[in-house]
C-alpha positions in Angstrom: 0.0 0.0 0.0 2.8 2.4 0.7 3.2 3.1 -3.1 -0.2 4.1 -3.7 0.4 6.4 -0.5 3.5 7.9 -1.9 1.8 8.3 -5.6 -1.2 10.3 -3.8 1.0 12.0 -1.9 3.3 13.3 -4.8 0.4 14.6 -7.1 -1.3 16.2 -4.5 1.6 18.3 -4.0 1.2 19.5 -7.6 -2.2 19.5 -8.1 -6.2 19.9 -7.2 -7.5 16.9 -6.8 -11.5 16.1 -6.4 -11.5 12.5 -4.1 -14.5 10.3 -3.7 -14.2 8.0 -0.9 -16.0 6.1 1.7 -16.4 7.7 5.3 -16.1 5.6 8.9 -19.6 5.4 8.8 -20.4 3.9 5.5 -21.5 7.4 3.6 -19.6 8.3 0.5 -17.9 12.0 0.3 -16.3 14.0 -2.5 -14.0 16.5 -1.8 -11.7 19.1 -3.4 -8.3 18.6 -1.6 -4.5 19.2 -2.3 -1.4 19.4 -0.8 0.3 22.5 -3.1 2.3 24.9 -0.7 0.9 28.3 -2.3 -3.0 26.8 -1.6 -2.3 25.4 2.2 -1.6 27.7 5.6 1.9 28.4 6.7 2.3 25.7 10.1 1.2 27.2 12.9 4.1 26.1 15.0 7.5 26.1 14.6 9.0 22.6 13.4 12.5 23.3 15.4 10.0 23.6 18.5 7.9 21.4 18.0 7.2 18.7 20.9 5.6 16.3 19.0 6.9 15.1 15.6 4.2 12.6 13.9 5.0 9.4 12.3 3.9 8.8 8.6 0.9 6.3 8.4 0.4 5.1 5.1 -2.9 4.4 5.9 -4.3 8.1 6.2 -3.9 11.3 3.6 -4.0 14.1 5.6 -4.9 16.6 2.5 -5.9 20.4 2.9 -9.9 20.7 2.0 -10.5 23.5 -0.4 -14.0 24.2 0.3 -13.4 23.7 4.1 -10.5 25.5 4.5 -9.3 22.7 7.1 -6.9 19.6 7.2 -9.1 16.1 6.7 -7.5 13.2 5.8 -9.3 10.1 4.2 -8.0 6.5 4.2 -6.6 5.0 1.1 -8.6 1.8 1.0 -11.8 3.5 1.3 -10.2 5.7 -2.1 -13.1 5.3 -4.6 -11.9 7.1 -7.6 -9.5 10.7 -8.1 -9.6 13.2 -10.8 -7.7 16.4 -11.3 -9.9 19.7 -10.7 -9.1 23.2 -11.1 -9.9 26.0 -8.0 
């Protein structure tokens, strides 16, 4: 699984992307996500600082939601189908 992570990961970075997936509790979602520096917040702490560093789990995309304007993640075996959108 751990390439399909990686391969999400890497196009997010460098472009929109509208997800379909299946929530926790069974309903389906689409969202307008992506992970392109100029279209998510600056970190709100600083990394040098920071207490807590997170390990990667390849289970979870943590993306930034474009209608939101908040992180969500989704899991990538409940990933239903991807396409490349424009904001």
């Amino acid at each position: 699984m751990s390439s399909v992570y990686y391969t999400l990961i890497e196009y997010l970075r460098w472009n929109t992307v509208k997800v379909n997936f299946e929530k926790a509790d069974g309903t389906i979602r689409e969202m307008r996500c992506t992970l392109k520096k100029e279209l998510i917040p600056p970190p709100d702490k600083d990394p040098v600082n920071q207490k807590k560093v997170r390990e990667i789990n390849e289970e979870v995309v943590v993306v930034w939601d474009l209608d939101k304007e908040a992180w969500r993640s989704f899991r990538v075996d409940r990933l239903n189908a991807m396409e490349k959108c424009e904001i």
